[in-house]
C-alpha positions in Angstrom: 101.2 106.0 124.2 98.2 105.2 121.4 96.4 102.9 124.0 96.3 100.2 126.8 94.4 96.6 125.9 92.9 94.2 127.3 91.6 90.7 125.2 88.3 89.9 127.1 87.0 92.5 129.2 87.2 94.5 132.8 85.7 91.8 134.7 88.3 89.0 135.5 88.4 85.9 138.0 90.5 85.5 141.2 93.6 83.1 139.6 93.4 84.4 136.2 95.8 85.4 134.1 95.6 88.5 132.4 97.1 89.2 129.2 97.5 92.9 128.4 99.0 95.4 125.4 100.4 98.7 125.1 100.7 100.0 121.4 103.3 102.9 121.5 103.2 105.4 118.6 105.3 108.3 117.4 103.1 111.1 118.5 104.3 113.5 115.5 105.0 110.6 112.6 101.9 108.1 114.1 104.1 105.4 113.2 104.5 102.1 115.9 108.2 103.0 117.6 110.2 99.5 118.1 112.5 99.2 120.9 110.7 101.3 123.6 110.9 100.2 127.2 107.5 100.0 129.3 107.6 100.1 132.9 104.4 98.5 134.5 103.0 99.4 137.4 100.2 97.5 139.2 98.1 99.3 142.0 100.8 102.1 142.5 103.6 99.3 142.7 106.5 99.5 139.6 106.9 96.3 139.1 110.6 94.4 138.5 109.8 93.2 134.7 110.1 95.8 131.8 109.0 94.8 128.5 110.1 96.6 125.1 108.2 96.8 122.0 108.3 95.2 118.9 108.0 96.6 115.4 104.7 97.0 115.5 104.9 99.4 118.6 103.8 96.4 120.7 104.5 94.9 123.9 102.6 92.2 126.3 102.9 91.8 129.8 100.5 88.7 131.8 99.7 89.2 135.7 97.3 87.0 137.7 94.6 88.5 140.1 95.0 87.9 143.6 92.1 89.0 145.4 88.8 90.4 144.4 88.2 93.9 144.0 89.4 96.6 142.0 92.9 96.1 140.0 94.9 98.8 138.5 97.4 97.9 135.6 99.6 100.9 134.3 102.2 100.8 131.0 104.4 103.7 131.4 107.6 105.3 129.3 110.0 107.4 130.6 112.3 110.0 129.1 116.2 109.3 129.0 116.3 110.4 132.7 113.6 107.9 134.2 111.0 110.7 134.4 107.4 109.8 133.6 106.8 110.9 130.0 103.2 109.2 129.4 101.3 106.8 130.4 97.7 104.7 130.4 96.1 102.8 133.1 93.5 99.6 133.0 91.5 99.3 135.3 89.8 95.5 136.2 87.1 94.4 138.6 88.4 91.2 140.3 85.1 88.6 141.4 85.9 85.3 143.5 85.9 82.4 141.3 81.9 80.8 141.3 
């Protein structure tokens, strides 16, 4: 996996919604791979939604903080047999709403 974005930065509201991007790339071509299914996993919990990526080696997935503190978003591929073959983690600082 090439990396793990966020639009905006670390810090994020209570109530927001969080866009975020893995870019997946051929580790021996460097080119984006299409089709590729991302598991994400927020705060040690694999979350239900997989997303798969596009041509570009792109795919998007939106959560909303729930409580302040610290917030960890993973976007993880597996190999053909559902082992963990790489991964990247984002990690946010939740603040209450002012």
């Amino acid at each position: 996996m090439k990396r793990l974005t966020v639009p905006g930065n670390q810090v994020i509201q209570v109530g927001e919604l969080t866009l975020i991007s893995a870019l997946i790339f051929s580790a021996v071509s460097q080119a984006p791979l299409e089709g590729v299914e991302v598991v994400w996993i927020r705060d040690g919990v694999e979350q239900e939604l997989r997303t798969k990526t596009n041509v570009r080696g792109e795919t998007y997935e939106n959560f909303r903080a729930s409580a302040p503190g610290s917030t960890t978003m993973e976007a993880q591929i597996r190999d053909p047999k559902g082992k963990p073959f790489d991964s990247k983690q984002f990690v946010f600082t939740v603040v209450e709403r002012p």
